[in-house]
C-alpha positions as CSV (number, residue, x, y, z in Angstrom):
1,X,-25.7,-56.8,128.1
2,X,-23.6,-55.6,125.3
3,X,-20.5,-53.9,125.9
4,X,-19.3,-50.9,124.4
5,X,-16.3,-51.4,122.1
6,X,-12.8,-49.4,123.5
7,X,-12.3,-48.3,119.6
8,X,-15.3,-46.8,119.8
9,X,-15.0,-45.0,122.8
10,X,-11.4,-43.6,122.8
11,X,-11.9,-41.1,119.9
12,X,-15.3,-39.7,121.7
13,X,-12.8,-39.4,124.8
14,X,-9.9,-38.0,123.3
15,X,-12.8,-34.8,121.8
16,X,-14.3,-34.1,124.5
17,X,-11.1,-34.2,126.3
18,X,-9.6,-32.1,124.2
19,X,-13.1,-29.5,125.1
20,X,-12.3,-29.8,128.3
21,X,-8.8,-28.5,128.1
22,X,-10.1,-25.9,125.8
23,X,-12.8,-25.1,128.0
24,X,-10.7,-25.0,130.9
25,X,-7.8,-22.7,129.1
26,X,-5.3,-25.8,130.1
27,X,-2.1,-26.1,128.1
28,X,0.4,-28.2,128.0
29,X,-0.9,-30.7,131.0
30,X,0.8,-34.1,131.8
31,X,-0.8,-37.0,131.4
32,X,-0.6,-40.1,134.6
33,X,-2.4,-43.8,134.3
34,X,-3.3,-45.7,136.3
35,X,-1.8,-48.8,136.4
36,X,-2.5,-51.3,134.4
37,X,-5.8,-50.6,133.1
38,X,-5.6,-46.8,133.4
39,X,-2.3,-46.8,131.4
40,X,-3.7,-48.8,128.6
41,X,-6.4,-46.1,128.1
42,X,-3.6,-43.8,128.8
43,X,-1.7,-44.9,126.0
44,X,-4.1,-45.6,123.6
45,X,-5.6,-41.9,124.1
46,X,-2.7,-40.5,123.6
47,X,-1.8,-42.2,120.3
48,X,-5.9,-41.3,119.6
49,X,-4.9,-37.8,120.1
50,X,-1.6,-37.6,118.2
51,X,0.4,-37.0,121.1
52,X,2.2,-40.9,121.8
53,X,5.5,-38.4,122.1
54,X,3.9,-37.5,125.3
55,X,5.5,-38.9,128.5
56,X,3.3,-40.8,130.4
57,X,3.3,-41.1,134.3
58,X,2.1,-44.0,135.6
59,X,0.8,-44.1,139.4
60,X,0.7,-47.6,140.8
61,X,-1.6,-46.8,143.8
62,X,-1.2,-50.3,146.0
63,X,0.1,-49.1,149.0
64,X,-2.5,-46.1,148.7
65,X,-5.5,-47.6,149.0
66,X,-7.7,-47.9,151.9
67,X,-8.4,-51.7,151.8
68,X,-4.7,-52.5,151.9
69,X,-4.8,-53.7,155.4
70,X,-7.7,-56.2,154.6
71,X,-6.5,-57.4,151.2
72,X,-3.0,-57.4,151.7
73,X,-0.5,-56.4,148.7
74,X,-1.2,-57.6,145.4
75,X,2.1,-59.4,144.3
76,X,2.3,-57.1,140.8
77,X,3.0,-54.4,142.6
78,X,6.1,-52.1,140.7
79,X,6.5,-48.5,141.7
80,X,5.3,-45.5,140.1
81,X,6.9,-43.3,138.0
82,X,6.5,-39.7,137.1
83,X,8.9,-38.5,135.1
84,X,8.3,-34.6,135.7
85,X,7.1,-32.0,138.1
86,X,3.9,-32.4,139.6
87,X,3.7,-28.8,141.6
88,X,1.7,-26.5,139.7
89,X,1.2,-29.1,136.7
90,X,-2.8,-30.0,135.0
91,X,-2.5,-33.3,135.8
92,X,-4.7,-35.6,134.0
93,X,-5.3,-38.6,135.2
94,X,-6.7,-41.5,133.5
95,X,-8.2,-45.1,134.8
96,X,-9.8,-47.9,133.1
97,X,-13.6,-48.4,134.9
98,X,-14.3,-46.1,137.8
99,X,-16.6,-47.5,140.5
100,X,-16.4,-47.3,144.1
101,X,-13.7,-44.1,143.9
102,X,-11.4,-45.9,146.0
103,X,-8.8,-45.9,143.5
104,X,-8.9,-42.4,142.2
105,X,-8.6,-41.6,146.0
106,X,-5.5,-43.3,145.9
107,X,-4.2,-41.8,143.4
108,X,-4.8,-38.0,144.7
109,X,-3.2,-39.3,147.6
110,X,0.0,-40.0,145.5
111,X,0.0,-37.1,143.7
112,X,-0.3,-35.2,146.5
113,X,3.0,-36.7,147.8
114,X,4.6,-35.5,144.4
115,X,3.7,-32.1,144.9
116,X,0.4,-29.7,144.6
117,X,-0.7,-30.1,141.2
118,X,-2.5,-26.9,139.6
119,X,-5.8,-28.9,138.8
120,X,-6.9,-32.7,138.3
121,X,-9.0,-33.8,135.4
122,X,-10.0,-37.0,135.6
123,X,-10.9,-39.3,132.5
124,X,-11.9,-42.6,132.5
125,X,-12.9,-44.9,129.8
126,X,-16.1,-46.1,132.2
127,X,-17.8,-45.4,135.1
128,X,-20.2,-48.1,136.5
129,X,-22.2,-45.6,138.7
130,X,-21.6,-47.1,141.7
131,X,-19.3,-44.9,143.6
132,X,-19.3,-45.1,147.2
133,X,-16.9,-41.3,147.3
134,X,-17.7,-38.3,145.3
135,X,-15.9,-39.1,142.7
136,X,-16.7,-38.3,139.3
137,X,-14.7,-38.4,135.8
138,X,-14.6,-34.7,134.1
139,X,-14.4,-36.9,130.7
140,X,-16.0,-40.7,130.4
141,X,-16.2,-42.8,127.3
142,X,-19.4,-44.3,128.8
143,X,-21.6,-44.5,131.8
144,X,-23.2,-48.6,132.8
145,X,-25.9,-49.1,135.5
146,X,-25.0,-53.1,136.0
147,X,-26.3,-55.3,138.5
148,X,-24.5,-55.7,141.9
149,X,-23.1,-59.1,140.5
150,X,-21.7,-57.7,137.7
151,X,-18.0,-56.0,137.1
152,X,-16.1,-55.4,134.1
153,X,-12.5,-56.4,133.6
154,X,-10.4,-54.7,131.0
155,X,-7.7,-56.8,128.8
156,X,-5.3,-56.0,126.8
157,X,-2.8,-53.9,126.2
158,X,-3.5,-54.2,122.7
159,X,-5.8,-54.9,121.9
160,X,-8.0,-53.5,124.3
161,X,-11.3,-55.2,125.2
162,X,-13.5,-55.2,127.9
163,X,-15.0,-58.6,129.8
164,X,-18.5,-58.6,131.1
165,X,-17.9,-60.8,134.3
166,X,-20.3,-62.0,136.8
167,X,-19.8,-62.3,140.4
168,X,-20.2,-65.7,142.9
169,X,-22.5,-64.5,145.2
């Protein structure tokens, strides 16, 4: 299977983003990753979208997630940072590959303990189709149906790529 190139899906992204807000009468929204992968898109988007002036939050969601008991805390763990208001904000939030939901769960979670945000778009460079929560990205570079076996890992910060990788089973 052939991967879709980020470079080809961040300015499809940052248009129909920018529909969406339109759309949706949102102005002025703050923009949160994901980390790591989700603030790589983050940042790229926003240079994409002439806006790299934009402060970026960044959510690192570890101590969020519901298989924290089982897989214990990954040793990258830093904290998360949002540098502004959350109550009453657009928030939108951005992640690399979306698959199970879990970690956009997460991430509501956290938001939630920063305050009551006025709405949450989510965009995501992929979504894999596999989600296990209803869970689904308001903008999405591209959608994959891959094999249970399969994942895809993205690299970078710069450059950005994306790694087809396949499972032990």
């Amino acid at each position: 299977m052939m991967l879709p190139l980020p470079s080809e899906l961040l300015p499809k992204i940052a248009d129909q983003l920018q529909t969406y807000l339109t759309t949706h009468n949102i102005q002025n929204p703050v923009y949160v990753g994901i980390r790591t992968g989700g603030v790589w898109v983050a940042t790229q988007l926003l240079a994409e979208m002439n806006k790299q002036d934009e402060t970026l939050g960044i959510l690192d969601v570890s101590f969020y997630r519901d298989d924290f008991t089982q897989k214990g805390l990954n040793p990258q763990v830093s904290p998360s940072a949002l540098p502004f208001e959350i109550d009453n904000q657009h928030v939108v939030l951005i992640d690399d590959v979306l698959m199970s939901g879990r970690t956009i769960r997460a991430a509501m979670n956290e938001l939630f303990d920063y305050g009551r945000p006025a709405s949450i778009t989510l965009v995501c460079l992929l979504d894999l189709n596999a989600r296990e929560l209803p869970i689904r990205p308001d903008v999405v570079g591209e959608v994959l149906n891959l094999p249970e076996n399969q994942r895809v890992k993205v690299q970078g910060p710069t450059p950005l790529t994306l790694e087809l990788k396949t499972l032990a089973c």
